[in-house]
C-alpha positions as CSV (number, residue, x, y, z in Angstrom):
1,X,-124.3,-97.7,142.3
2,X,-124.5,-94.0,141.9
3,X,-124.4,-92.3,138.4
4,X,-121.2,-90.4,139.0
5,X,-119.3,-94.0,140.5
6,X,-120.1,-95.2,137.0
7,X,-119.0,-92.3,135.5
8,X,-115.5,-92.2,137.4
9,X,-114.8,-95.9,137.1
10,X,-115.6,-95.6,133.5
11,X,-113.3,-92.9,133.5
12,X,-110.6,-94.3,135.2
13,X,-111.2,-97.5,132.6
14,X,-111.1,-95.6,129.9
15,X,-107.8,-94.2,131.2
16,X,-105.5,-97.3,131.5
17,X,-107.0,-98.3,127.8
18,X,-105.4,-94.6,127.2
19,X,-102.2,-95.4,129.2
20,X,-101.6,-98.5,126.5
21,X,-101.3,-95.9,123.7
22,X,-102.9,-99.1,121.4
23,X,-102.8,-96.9,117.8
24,X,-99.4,-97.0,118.5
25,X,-99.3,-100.8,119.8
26,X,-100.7,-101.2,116.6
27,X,-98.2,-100.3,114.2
28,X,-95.7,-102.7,116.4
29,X,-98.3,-105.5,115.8
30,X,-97.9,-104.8,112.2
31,X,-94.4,-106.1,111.9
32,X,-94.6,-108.8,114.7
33,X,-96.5,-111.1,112.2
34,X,-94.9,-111.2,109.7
35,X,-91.3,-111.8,111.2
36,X,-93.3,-114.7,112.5
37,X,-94.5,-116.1,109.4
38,X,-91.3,-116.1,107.6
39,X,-89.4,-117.4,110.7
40,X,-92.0,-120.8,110.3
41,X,-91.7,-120.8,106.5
42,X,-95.4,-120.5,106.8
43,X,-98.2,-119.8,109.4
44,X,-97.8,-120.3,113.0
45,X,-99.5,-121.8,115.4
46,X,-102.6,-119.9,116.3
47,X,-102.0,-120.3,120.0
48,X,-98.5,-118.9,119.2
49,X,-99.7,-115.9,117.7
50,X,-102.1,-114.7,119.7
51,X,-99.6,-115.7,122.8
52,X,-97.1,-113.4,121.2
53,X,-99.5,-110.4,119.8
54,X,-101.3,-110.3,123.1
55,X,-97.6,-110.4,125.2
56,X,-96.6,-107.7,122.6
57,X,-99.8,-105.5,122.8
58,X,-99.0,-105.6,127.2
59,X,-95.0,-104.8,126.6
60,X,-95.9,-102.4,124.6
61,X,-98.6,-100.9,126.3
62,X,-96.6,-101.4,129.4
63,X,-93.7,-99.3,128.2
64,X,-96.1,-96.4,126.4
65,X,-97.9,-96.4,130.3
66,X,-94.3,-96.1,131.8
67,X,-93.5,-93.0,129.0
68,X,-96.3,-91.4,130.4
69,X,-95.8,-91.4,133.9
70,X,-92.1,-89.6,133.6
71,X,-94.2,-87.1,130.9
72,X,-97.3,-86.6,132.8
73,X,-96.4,-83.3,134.0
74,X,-95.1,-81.9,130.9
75,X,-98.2,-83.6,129.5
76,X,-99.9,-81.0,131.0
77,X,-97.9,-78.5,129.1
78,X,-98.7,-79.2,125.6
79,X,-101.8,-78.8,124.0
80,X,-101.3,-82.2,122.2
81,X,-100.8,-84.7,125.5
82,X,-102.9,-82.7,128.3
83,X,-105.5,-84.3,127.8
84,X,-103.6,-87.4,128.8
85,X,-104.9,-89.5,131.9
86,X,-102.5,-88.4,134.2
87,X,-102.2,-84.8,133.1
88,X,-105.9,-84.4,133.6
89,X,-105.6,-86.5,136.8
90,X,-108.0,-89.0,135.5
91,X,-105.3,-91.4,137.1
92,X,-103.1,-90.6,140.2
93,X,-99.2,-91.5,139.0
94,X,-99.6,-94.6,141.7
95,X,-102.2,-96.3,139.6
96,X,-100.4,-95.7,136.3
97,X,-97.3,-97.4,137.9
98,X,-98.9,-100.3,139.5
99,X,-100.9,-100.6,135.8
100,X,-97.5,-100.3,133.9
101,X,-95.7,-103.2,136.1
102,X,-98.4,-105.6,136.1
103,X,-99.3,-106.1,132.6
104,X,-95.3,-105.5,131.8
105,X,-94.5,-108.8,134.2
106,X,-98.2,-110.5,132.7
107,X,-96.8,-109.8,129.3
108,X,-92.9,-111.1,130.0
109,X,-95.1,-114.2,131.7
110,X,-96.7,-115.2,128.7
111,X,-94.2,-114.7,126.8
112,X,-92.6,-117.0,129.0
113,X,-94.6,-119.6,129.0
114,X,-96.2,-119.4,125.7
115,X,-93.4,-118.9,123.3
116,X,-89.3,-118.6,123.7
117,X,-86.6,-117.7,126.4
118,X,-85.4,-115.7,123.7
119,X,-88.5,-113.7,122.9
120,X,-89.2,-112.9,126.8
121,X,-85.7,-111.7,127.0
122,X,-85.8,-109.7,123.9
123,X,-89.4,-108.0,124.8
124,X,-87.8,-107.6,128.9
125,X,-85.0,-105.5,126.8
126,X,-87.5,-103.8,124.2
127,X,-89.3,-102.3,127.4
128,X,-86.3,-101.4,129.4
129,X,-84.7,-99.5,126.3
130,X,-87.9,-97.1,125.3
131,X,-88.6,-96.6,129.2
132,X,-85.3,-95.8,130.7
133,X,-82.8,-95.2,127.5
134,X,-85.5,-93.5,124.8
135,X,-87.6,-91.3,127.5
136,X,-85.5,-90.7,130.2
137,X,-81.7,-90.6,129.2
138,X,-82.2,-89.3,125.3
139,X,-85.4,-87.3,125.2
140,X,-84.6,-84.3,126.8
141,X,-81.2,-84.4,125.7
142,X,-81.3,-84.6,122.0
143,X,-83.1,-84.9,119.1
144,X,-81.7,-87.6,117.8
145,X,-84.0,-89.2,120.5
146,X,-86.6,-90.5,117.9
147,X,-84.0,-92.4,115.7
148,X,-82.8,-94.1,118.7
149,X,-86.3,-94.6,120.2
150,X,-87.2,-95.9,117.0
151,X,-84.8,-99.1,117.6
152,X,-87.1,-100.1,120.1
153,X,-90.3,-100.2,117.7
154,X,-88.7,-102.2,115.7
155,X,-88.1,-104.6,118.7
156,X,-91.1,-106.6,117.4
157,X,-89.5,-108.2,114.4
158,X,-86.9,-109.7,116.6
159,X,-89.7,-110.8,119.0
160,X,-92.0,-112.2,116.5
161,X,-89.0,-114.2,114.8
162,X,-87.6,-115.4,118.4
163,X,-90.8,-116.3,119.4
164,X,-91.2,-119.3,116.3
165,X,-87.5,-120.2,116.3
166,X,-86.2,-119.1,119.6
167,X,-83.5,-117.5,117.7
168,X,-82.4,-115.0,115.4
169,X,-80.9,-115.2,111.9
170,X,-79.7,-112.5,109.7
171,X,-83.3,-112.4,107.8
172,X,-84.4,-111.2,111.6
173,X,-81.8,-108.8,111.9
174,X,-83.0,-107.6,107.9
175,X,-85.8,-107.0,109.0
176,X,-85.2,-105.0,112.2
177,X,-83.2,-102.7,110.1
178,X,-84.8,-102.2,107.1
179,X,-87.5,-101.1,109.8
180,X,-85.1,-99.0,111.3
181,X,-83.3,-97.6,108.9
182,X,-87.3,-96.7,107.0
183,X,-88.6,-95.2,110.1
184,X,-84.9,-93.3,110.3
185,X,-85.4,-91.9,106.8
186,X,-89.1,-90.9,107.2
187,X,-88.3,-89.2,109.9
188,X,-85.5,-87.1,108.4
189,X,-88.0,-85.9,106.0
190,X,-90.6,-84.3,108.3
């Protein structure tokens, strides 16, 4: 194999790792666990855990991919975001789409099949709210866009406590907004 086929396929590697937006994922991750552990009164299963982190880490990822497929052209505008996979063509808008959809379905599969009805529906909602209500209908429109698009990072403390319990109590719903209502406050001060 050629230097430069290395190169681009490292590139284009390196690119759907980008798509995921994981320093974000990460912060998700953060409150995913521990809706978990006080849902089982104690620590989950292992296998339930990593089931539902690595389901998590592909919704989200799926949805951040999505975000940046509608942005990728004003991606190119802003200094902060061209250097984006798709604003610097790294990855054509086909491949970022195919990528989005099939590690959205992978993650709603094992979420499926690894944890609750409750948590696969609940992460299926999580990824249809940032994609289609936070990026496309309230973005552009208003600023309150981040304090709405916030509700869906706070998704994961529902998902984590559906996930053990395949329900959700009024400690879950806490949770999700003292999340909320934090994020909501930080952001009024910057």
């Amino acid at each position: 194999m050629p230097v430069n086929s290395r190169v681009n396929v490292s590139a284009k590697v390196r690119g759907f790792v980008d798509l995921m937006k994981l320093r974000v994922v990460e912060l998700l991750l953060v409150s995913t666990l521990p809706a978990m552990v006080l849902a089982e009164e104690g620590l989950p299963s292992l296998s339930l855990t990593i089931a539902t982190l690595i389901g998590g880490t592909l919704a989200a990822g799926s949805a951040n991919a999505f975000n940046m497929v509608i942005e990728s052209e004003s991606d190119k505008l802003m200094k902060r975001t061209a250097k984006r996979p798709l604003a610097t063509g790294v990855l054509s808008k086909s491949e970022a789409i195919i990528f989005a959809t099939v590690i959205g379905l992978l993650s709603l599969l094992i979420f499926q099949i690894y944890t609750t009805n409750l948590a696969t529906v609940l992460t299926a909602i999580a990824i249809v709210f940032y994609v289609w209500v936070y990026t496309i209908l309230l973005k552009k429109r208003t600023p309150q866009n981040i304090v709405w698009g916030g509700a869906a990072g706070c998704m994961p403390a529902l998902i984590g406590w559906a996930a053990v319990t395949n329900s959700l109590s009024v400690t879950a719903w806490s949770f999700f907004l003292v999340i909320f209502f934090n994020f909501k406050r930080k952001e009024r001060r910057t």
